[in-house]
MOPAC internal coordinates of N, CA, C and O (Angstrom, degrees):
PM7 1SCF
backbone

  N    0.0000 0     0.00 0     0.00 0    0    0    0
  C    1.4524 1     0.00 0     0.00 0    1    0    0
  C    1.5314 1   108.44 1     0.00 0    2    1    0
  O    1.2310 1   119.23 1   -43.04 1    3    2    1
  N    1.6385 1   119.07 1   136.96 1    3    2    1
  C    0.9815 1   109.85 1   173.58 1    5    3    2
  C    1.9005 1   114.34 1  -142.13 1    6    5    3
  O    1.2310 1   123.50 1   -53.45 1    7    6    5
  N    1.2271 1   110.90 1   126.55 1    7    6    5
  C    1.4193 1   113.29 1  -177.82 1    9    7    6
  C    2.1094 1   105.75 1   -93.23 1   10    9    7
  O    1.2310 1   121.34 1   -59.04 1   11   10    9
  N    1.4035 1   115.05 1   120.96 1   11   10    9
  C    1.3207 1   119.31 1   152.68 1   13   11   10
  C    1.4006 1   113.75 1  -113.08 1   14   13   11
  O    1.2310 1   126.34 1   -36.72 1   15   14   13
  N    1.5375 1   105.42 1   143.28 1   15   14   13
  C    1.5700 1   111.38 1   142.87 1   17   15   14
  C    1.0129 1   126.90 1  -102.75 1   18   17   15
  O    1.2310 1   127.68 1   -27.31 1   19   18   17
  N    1.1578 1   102.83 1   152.69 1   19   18   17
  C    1.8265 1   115.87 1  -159.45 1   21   19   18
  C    0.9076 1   112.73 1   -53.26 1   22   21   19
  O    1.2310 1   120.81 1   111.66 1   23   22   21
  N    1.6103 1   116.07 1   -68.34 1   23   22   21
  C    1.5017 1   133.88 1   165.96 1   25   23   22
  C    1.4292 1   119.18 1    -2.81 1   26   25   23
  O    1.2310 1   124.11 1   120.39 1   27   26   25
  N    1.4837 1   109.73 1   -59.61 1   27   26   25
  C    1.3775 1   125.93 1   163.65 1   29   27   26
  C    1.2343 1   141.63 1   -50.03 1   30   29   27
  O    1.2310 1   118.98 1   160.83 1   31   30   29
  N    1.3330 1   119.56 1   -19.17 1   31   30   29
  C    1.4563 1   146.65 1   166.45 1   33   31   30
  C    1.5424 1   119.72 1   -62.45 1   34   33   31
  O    1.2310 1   118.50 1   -86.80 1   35   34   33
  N    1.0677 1   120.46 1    93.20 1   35   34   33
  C    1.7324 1   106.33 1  -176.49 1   37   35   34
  C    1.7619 1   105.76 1   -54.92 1   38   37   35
  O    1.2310 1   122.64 1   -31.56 1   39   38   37
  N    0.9672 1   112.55 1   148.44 1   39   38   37
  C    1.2694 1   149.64 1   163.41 1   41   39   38
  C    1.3923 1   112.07 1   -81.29 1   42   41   39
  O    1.2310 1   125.91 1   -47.63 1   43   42   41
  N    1.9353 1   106.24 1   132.37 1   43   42   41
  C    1.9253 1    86.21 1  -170.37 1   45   43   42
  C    1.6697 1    72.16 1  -165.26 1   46   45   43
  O    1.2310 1   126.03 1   -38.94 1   47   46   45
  N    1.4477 1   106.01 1   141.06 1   47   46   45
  C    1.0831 1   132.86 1  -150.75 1   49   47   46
  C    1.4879 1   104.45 1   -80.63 1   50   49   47
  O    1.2310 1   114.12 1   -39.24 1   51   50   49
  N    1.3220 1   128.74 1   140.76 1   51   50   49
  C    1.7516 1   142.93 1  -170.91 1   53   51   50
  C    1.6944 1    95.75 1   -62.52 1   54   53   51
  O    1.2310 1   114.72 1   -66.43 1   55   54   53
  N    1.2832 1   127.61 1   113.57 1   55   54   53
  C    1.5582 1   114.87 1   177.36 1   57   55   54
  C    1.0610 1    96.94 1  -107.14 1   58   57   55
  O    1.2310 1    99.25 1  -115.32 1   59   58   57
  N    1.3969 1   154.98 1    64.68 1   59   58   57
  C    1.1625 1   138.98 1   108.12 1   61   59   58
  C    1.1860 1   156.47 1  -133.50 1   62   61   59
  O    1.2310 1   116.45 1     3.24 1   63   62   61
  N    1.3185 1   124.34 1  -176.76 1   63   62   61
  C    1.4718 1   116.75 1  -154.49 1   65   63   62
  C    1.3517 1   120.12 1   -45.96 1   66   65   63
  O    1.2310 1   120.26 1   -68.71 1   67   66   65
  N    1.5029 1   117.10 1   111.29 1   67   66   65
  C    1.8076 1   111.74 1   163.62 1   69   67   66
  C    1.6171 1    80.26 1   126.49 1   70   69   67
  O    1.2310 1   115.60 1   163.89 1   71   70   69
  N    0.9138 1   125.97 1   -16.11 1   71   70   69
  C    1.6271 1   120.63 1  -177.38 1   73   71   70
  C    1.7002 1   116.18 1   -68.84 1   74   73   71
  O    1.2310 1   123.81 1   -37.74 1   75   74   73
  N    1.3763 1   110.29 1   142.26 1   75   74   73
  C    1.8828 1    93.49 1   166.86 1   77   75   74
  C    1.6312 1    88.37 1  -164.84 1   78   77   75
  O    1.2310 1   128.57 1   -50.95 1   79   78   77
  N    1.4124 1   101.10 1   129.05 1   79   78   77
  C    1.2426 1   109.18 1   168.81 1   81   79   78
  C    1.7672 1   112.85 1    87.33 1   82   81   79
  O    1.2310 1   114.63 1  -155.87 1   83   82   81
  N    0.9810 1   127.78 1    24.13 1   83   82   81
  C    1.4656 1   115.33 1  -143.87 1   85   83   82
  C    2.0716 1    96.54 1  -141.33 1   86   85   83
  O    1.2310 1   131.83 1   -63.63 1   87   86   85
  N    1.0136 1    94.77 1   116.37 1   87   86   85
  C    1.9489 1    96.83 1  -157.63 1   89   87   86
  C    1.5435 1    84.18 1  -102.20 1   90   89   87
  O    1.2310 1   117.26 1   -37.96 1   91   90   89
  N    1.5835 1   122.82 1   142.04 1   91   90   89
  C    1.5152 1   114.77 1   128.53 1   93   91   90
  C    1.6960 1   137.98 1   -94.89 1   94   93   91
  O    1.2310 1   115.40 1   -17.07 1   95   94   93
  N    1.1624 1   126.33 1   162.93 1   95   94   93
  C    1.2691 1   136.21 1   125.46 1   97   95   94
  C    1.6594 1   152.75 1  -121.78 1   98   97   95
  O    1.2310 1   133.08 1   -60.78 1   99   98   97
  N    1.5206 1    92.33 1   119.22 1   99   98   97
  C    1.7283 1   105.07 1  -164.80 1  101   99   98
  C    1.9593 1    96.14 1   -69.42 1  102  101   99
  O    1.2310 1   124.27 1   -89.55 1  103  102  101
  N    1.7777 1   109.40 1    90.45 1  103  102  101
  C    1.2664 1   104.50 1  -177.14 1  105  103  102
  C    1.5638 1   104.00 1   -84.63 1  106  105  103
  O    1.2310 1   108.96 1   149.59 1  107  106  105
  N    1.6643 1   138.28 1   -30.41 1  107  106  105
  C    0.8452 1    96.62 1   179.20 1  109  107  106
  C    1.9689 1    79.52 1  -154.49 1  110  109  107
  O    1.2310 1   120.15 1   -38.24 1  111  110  109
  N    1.4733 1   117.32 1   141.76 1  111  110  109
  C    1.0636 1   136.46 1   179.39 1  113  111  110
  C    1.7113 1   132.59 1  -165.91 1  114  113  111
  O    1.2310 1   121.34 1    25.45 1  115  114  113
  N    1.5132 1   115.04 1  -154.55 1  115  114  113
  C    1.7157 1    88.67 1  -154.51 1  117  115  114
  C    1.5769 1   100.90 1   -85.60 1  118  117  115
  O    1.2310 1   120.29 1  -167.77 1  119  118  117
  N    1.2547 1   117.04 1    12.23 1  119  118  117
  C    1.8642 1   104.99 1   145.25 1  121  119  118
  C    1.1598 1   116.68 1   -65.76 1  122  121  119
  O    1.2310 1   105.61 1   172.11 1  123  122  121
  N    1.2125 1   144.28 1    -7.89 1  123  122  121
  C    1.1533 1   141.69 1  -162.34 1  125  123  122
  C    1.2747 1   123.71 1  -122.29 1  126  125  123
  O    1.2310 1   131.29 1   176.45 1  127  126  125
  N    1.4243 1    95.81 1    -3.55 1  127  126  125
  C    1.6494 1   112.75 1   167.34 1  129  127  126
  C    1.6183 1   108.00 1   106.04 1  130  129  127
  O    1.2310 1   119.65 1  -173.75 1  131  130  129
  N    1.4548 1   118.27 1     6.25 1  131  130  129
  C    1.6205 1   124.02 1  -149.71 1  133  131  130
  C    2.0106 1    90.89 1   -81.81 1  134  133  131
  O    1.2310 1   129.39 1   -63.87 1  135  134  133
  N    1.3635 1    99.51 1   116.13 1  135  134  133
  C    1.6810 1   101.51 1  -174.37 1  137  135  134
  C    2.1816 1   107.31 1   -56.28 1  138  137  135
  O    1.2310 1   129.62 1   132.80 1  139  138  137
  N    1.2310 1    99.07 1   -47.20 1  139  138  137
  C    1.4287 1   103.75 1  -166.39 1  141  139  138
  C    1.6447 1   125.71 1  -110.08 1  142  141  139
  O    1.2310 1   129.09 1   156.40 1  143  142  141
  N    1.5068 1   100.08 1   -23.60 1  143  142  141
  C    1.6216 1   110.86 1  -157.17 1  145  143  142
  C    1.9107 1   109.01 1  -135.43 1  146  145  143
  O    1.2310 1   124.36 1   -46.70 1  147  146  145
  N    1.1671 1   109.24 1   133.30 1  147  146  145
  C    1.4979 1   110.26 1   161.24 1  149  147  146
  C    1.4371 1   107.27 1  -108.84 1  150  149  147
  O    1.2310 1   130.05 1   -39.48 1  151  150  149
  N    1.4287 1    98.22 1   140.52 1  151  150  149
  C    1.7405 1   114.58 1   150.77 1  153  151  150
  C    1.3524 1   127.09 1  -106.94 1  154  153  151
  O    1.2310 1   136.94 1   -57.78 1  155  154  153
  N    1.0612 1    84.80 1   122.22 1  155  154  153
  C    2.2276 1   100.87 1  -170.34 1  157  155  154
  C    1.8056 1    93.81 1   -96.55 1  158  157  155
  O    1.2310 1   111.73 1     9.21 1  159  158  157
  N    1.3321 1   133.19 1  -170.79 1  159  158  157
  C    1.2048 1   145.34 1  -165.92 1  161  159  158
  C    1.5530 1    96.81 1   178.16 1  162  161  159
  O    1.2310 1   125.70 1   -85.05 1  163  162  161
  N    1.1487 1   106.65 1    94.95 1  163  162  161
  C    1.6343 1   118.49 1   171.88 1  165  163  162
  C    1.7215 1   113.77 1   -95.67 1  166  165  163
  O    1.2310 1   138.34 1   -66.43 1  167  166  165
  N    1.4808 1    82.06 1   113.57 1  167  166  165
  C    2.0537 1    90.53 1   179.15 1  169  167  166
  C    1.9254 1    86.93 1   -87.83 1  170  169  167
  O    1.2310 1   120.65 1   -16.08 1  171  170  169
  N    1.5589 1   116.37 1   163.92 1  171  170  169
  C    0.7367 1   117.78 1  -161.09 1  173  171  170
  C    1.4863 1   101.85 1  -162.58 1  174  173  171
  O    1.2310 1   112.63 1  -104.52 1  175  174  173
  N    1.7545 1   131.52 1    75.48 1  175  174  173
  C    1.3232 1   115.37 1  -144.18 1  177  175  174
  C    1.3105 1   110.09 1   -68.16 1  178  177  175
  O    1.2310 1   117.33 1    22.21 1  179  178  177
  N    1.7276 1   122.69 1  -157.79 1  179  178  177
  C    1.2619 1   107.50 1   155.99 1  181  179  178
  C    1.4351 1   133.53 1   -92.03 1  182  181  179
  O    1.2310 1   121.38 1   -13.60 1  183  182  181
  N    1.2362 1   114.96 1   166.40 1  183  182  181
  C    1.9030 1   115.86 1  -162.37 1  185  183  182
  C    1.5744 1   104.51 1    72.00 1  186  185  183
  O    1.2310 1   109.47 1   163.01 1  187  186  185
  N    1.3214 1   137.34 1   -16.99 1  187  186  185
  C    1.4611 1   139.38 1   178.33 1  189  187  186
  C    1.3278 1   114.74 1   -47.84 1  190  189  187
  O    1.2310 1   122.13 1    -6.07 1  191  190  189
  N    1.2377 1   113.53 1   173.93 1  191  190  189
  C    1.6522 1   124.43 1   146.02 1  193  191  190
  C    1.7919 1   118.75 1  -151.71 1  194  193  191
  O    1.2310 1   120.70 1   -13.40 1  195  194  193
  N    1.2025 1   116.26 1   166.60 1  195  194  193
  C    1.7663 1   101.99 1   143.26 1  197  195  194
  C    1.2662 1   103.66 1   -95.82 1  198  197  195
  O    1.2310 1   119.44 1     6.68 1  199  198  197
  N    1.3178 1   118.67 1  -173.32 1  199  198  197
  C    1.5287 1   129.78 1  -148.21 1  201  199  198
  C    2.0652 1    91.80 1  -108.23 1  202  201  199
  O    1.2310 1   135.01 1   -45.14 1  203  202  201
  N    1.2363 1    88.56 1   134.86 1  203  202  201
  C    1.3870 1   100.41 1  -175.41 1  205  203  202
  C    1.6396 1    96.50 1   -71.98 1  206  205  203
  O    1.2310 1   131.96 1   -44.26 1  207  206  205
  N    1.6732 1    94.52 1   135.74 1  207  206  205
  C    1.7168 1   108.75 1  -170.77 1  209  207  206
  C    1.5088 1   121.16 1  -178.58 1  210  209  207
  O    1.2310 1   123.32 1     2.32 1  211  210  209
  N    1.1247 1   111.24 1  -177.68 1  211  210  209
  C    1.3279 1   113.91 1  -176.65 1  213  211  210
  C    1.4226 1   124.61 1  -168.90 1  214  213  211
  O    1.2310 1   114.67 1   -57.89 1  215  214  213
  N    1.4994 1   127.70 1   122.11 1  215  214  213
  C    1.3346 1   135.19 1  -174.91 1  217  215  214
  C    1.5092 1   112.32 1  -118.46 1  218  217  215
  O    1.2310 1   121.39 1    -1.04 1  219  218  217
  N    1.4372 1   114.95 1   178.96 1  219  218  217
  C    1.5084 1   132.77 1  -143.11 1  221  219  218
  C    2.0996 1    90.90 1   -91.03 1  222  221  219
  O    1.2310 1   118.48 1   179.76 1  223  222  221
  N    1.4999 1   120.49 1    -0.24 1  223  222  221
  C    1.4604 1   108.98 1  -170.14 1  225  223  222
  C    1.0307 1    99.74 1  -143.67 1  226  225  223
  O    1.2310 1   114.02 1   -22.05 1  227  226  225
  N    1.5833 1   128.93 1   157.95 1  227  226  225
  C    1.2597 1   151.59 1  -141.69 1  229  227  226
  C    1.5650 1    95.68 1   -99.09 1  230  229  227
  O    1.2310 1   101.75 1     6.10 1  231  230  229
  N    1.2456 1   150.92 1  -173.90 1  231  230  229
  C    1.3142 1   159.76 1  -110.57 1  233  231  230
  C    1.3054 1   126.88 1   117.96 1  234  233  231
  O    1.2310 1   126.85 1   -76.82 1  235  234  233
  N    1.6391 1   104.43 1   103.18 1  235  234  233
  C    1.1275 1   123.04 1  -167.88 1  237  235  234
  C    1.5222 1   114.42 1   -87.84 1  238  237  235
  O    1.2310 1   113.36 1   -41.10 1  239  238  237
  N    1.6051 1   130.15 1   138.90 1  239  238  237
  C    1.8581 1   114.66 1   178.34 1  241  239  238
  C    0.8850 1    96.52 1  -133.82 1  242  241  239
  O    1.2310 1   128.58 1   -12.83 1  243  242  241
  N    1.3756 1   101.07 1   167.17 1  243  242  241
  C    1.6103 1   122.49 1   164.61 1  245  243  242
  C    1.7026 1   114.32 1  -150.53 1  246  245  243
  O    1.2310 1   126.01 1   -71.43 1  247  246  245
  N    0.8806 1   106.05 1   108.57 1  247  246  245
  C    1.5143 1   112.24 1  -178.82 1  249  247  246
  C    1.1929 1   113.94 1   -48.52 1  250  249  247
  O    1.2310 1   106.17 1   -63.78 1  251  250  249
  N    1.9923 1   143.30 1   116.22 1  251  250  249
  C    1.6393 1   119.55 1   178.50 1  253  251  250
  C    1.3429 1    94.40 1  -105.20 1  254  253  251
  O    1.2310 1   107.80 1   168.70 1  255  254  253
  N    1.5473 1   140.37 1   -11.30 1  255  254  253
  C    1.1401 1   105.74 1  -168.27 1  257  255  254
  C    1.6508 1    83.44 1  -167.32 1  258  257  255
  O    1.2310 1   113.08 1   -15.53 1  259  258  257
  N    2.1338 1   130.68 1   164.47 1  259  258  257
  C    1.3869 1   110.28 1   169.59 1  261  259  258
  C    1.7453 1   105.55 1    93.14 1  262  261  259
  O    1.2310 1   126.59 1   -37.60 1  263  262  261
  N    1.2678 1   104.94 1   142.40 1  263  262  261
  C    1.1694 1   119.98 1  -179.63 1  265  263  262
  C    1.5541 1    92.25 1  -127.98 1  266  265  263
  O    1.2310 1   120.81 1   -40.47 1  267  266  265
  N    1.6193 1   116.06 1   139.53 1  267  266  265
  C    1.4098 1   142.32 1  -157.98 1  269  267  266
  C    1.5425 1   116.06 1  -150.89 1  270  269  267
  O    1.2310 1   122.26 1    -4.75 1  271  270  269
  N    1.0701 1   113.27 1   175.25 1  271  270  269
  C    1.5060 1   120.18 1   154.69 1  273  271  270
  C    1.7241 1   115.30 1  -141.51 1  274  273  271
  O    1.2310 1   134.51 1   -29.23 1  275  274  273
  N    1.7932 1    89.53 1   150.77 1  275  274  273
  C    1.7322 1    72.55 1  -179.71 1  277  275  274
  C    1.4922 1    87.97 1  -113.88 1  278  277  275
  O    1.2310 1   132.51 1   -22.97 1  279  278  277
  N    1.1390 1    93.44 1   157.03 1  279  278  277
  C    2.4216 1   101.03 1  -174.90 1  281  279  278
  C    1.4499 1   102.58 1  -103.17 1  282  281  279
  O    1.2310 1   126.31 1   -65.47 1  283  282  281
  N    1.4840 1   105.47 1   114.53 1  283  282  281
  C    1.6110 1   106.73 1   179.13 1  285  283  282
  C    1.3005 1   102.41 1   -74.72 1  286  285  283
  O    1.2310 1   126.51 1     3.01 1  287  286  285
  N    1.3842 1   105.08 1  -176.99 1  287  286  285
  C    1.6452 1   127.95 1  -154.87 1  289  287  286
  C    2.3073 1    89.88 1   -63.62 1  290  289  287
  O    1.2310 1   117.37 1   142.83 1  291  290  289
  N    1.1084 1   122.62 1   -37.17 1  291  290  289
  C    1.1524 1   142.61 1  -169.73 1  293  291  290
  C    1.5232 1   106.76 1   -62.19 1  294  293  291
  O    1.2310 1   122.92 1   145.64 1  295  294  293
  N    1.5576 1   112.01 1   -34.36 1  295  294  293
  C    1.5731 1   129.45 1  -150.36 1  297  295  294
  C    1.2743 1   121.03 1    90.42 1  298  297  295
  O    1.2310 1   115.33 1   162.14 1  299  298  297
  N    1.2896 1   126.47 1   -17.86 1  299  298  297
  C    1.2355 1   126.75 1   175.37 1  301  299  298
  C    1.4258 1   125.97 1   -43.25 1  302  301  299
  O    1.2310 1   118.04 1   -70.22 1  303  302  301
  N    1.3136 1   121.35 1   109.78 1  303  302  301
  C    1.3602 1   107.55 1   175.97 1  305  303  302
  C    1.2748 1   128.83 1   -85.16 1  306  305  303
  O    1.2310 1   118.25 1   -47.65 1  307  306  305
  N    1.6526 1   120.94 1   132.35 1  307  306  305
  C    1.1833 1   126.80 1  -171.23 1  309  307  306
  C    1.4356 1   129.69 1   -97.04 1  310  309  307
  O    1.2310 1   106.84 1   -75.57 1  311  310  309
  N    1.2407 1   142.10 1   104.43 1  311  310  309
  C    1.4480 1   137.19 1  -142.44 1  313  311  310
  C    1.8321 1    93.51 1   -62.94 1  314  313  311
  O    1.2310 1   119.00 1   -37.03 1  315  314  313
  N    1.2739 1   119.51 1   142.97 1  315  314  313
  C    1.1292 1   131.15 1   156.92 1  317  315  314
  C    1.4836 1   123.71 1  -132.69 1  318  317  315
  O    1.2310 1   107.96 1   -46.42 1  319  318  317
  N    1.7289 1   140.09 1   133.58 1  319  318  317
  C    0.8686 1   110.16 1  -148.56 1  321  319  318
  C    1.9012 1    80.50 1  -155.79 1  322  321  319
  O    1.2310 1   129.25 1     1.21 1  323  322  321
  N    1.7130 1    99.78 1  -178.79 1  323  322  321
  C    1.6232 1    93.72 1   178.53 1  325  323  322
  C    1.3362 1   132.81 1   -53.06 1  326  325  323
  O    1.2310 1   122.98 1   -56.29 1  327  326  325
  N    1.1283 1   111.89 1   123.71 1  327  326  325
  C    2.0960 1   111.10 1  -175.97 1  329  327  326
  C    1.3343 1   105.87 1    98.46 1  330  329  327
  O    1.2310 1   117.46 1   168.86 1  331  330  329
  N    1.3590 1   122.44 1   -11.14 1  331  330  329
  C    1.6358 1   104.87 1   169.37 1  333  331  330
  C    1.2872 1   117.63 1   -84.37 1  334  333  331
  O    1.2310 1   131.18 1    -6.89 1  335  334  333
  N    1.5989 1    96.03 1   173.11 1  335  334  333
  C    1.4937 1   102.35 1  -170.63 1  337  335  334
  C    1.7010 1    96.62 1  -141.19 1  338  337  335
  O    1.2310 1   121.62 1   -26.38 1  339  338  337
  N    1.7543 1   114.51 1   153.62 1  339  338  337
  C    1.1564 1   108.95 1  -173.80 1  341  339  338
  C    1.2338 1    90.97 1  -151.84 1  342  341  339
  O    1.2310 1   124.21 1    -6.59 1  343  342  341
  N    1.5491 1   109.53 1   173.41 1  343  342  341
  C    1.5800 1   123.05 1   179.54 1  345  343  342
  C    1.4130 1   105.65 1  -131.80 1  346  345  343
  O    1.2310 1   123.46 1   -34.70 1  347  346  345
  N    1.8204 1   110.97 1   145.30 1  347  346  345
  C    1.5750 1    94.51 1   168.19 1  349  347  346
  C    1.5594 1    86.44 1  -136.32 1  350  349  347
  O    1.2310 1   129.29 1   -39.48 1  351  350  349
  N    1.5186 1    99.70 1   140.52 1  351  350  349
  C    1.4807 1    94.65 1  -164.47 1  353  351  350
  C    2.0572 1    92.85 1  -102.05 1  354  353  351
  O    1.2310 1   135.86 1    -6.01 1  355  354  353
  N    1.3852 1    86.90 1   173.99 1  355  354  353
  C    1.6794 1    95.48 1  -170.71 1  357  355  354
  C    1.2066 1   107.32 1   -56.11 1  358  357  355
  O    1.2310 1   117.20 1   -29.04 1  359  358  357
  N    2.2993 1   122.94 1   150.96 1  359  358  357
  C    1.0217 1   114.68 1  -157.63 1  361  359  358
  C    1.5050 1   144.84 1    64.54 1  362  361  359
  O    1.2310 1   126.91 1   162.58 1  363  362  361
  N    1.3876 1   104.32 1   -17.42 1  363  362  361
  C    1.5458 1   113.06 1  -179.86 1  365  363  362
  C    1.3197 1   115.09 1   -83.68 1  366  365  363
  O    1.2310 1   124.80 1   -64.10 1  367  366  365
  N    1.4531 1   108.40 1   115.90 1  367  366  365
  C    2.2787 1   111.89 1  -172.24 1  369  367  366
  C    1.9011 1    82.20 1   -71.69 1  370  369  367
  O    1.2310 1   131.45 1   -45.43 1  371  370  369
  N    1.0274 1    95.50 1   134.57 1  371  370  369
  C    1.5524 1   138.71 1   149.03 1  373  371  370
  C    1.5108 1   132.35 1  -146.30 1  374  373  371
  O    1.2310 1   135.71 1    -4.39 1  375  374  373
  N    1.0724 1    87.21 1   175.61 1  375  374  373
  C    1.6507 1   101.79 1  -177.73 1  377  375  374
  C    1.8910 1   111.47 1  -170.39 1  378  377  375
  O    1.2310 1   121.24 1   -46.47 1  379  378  377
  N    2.0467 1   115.23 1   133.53 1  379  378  377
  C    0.9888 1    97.36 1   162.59 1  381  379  378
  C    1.5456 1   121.58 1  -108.34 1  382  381  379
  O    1.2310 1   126.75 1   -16.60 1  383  382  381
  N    1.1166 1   104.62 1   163.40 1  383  382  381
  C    2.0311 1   117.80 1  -173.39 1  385  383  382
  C    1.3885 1    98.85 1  -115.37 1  386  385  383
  O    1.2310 1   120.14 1   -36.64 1  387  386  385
  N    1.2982 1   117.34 1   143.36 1  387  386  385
  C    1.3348 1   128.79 1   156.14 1  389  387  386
  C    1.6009 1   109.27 1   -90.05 1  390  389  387
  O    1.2310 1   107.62 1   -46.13 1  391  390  389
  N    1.3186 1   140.71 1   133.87 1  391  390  389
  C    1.5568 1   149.10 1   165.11 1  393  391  390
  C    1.2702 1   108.65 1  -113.03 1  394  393  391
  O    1.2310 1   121.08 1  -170.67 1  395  394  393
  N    0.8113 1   115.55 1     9.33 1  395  394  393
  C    1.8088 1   109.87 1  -172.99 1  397  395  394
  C    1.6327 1   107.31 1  -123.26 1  398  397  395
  O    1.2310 1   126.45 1    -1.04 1  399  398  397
  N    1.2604 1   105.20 1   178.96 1  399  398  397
  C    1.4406 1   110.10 1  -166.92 1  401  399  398
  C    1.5884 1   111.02 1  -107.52 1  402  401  399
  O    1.2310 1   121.55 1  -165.73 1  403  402  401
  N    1.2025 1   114.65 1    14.27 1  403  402  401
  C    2.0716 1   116.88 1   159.00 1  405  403  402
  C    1.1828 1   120.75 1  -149.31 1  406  405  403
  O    1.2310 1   123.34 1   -41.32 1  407  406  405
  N    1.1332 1   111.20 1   138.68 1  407  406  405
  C    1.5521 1   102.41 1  -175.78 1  409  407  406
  C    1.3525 1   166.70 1     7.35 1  410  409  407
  O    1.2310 1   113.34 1  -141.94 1  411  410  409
  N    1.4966 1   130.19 1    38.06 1  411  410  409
  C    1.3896 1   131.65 1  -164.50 1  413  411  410
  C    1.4876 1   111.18 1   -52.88 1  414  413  411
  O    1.2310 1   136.29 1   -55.82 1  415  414  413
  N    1.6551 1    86.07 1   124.18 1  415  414  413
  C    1.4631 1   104.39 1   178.12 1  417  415  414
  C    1.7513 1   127.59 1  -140.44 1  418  417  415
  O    1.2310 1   122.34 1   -57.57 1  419  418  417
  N    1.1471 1   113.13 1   122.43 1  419  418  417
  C    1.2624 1   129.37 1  -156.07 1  421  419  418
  C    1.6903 1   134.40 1  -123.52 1  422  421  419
  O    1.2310 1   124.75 1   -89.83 1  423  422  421
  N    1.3179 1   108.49 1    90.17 1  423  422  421
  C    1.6593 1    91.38 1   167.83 1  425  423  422
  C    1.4290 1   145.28 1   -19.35 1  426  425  423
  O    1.2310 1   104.15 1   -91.91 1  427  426  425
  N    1.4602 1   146.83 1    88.09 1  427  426  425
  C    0.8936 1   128.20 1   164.56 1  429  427  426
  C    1.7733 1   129.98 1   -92.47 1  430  429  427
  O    1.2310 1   111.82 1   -67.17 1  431  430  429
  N    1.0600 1   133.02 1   112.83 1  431  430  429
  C    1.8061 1   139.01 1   178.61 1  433  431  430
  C    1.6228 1   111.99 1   -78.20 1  434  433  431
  O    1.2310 1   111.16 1   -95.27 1  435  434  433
  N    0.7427 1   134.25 1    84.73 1  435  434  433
  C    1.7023 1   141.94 1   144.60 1  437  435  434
  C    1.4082 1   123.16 1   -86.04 1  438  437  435
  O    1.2310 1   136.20 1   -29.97 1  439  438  437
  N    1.5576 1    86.25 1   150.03 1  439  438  437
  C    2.1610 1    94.86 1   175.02 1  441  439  438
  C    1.2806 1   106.15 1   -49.84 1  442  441  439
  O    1.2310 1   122.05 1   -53.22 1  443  442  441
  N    1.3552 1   113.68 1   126.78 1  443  442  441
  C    1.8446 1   113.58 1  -178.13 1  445  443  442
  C    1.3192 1    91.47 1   -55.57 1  446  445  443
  O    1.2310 1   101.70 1   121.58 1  447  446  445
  N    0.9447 1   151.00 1   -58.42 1  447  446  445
  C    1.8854 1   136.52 1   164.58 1  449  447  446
  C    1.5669 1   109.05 1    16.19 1  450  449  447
  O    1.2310 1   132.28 1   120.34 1  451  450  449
  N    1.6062 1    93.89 1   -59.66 1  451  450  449
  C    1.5484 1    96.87 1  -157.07 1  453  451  450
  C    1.7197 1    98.42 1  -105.73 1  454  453  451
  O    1.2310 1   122.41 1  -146.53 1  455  454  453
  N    1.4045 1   113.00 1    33.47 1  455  454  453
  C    1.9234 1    90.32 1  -178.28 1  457  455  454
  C    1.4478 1   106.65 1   -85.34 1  458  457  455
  O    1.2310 1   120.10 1   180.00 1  459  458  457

C-alpha cells in the first residue's frame, strides 16, 4: 500500500513539440509498484496547451481543478471544466488548452507502459 501527496511530486515540464506552459506529475506508477496503471497530474497554465497528438493507448481524465478545452480529432474545442471526466481512445489527435485565467489541472490514467 502506498499513500502520496501530490504536492510532493516534482513537477517537470511537457518537452514536446507543440507544448507551452504545460507541467507534469508522475504521482503514481510502475516505480511504485502500480501492476497495470499510471497516474500523471497535468498542470496546464493559462494561454498553455500540450501539444496536439496522438498515440497507440487510451487515456483516462478527470478534471481537479480549471476550466480547459479538449480539441477533438476535428479541432473542435470541447469545454472541460471541474469534476469532469473524459476519454481519449487509442490513435485519437487531441490536445488540451487552458482558456481561463488559473491553472487547469487534470488527471490523466494510462498503462504504466506508456507513463
Amino acid at each position: 500500500m502506498l499513500i502520496k501527496k501530490l504536492n510532493d511530486v516534482k513537477k517537470e515540464e511537457v518537452n514536446m513539440d507543440g507544448a507551452a506552459g504545460a507541467l507534469k506529475q508522475l504521482v503514481i506508477g510502475s516505480a511504485d509498484g502500480a501492476p497495470a496503471f499510471s497516474f500523471r497530474v497535468f498542470t496546464v497554465e493559462p494561454g498553455g496547451h500540450t501539444p496536439r497528438h496522438s498515440h497507440p493507448f487510451e487515456h483516462l481524465n478527470y478534471v481537479l481543478s480549471g476550466n480547459g478545452e479538449l480539441v477533438d480529432p476535428d479541432g473542435n474545442g470541447l469545454p472541460v471544466t471541474t469534476g469532469d471526466f473524459a476519454i481519449i481512445l487509442p490513435d485519437e489527435l487531441h490536445q488540451f488548452r487552458n482558456n481561463g485565467n488559473d491553472d487547469f489541472v487534470f488527471i490523466c490514467a494510462v498503462d504504466k507502459a506508456y507513463e
